[in-house]
N, C-alpha and C positions, 0 to 999 in steps of 0.2 A: 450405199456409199462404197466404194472403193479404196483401199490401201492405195495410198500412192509406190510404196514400199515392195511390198507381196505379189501386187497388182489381183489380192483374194477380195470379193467383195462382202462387203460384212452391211448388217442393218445399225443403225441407230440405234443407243442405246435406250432410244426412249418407244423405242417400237418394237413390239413381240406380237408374234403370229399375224402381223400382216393388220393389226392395231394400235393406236397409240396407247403408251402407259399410261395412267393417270397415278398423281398422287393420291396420298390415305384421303386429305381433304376432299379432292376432288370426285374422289370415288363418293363420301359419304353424300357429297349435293346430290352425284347423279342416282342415287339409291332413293336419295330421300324427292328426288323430284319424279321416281319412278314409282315411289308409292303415293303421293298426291294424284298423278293421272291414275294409276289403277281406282285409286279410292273418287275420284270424278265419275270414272267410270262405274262401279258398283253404286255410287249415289244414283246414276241416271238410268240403271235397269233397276235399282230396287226402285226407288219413286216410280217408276212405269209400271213394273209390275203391281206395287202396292196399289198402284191407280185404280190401275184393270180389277183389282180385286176390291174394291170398296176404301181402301183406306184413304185416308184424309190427307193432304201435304200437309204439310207443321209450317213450313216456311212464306208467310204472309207475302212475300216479293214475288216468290214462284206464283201461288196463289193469284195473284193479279196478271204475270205476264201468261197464263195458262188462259185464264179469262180473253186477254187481246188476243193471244196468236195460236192457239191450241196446247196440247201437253207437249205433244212431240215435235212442234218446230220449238217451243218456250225452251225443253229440254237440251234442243242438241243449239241453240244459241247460247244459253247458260253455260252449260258444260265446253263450247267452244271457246269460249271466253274465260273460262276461267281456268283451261288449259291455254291457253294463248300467254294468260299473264301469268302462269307457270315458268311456261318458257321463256320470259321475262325475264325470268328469276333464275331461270337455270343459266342462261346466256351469261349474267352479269356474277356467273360462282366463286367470282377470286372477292367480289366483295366481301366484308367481314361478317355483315348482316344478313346475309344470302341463307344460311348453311341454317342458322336460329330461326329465321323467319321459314321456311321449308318445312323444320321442326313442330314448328306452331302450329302449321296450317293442319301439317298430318294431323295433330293432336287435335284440333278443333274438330276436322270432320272424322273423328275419330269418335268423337265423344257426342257428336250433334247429327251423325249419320249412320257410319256403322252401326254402332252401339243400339241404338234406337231401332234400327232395321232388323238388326238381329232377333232383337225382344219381337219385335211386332209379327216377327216370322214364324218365330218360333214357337209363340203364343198359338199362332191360326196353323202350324203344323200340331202341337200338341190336342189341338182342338179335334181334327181331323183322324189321330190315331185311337 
């Protein structure tokens, strides 16, 4: 933008380094919608990996779609889709319910993915030393 004044051209004050600012809110969606994809993501190499290695899925839905369409298309349709309506979520972040629902999600697969994967890992790594 340009001083009409000075005629010096200055940036907006909502842009630094050649990015837009975001507010504290707006930062915490995009964090918290950035650890949901990460956590999509380690769900869908550790279930691959656990595969390869004998372990069992837990999840009765995977379970069946693995049955119709193999692991690895089942996988990257699942995990496509449920980064898709992420992004759902991230798009619509001024909503109120955006930022708590994001929250939740982390925590569910936090506790029903991670967590669980960890154990299972570290189990068949302790095994192995």
């Amino acid at each position: 933008m340009r001083d009409l004044v000075s005629g010096v051209v200055t940036r907006s004050p909502r842009v630094l380094s050649g990015r837009v600012a975001m507010s504290a809110a707006q930062r915490r969606v995009y964090d918290l919608f950035v650890l949901n994809v990460a956590l999509q993501l380690f769900d869908a190499v550790a279930t691959y990996q656990g595969l390869r290695i004998g372990v069992e899925e837990a999840n009765p839905i995977l379970v069946r779609i693995f049955d119709q369409f193999g692991v690895v298309p089942a996988l990257l349709l699942s995990k496509a889709m449920a980064c898709g309506l992420l992004l759902l979520l991230y798009r619509n972040h001024r909503h109120r319910l955006v930022m708590p629902a994001l929250a939740f999600l982390a925590s569910v697969y936090c506790l029903l993915s991670l967590v669980p994967w960890l154990i299972k890992f570290g189990a068949i790594l302790a095994r192995t030393l």
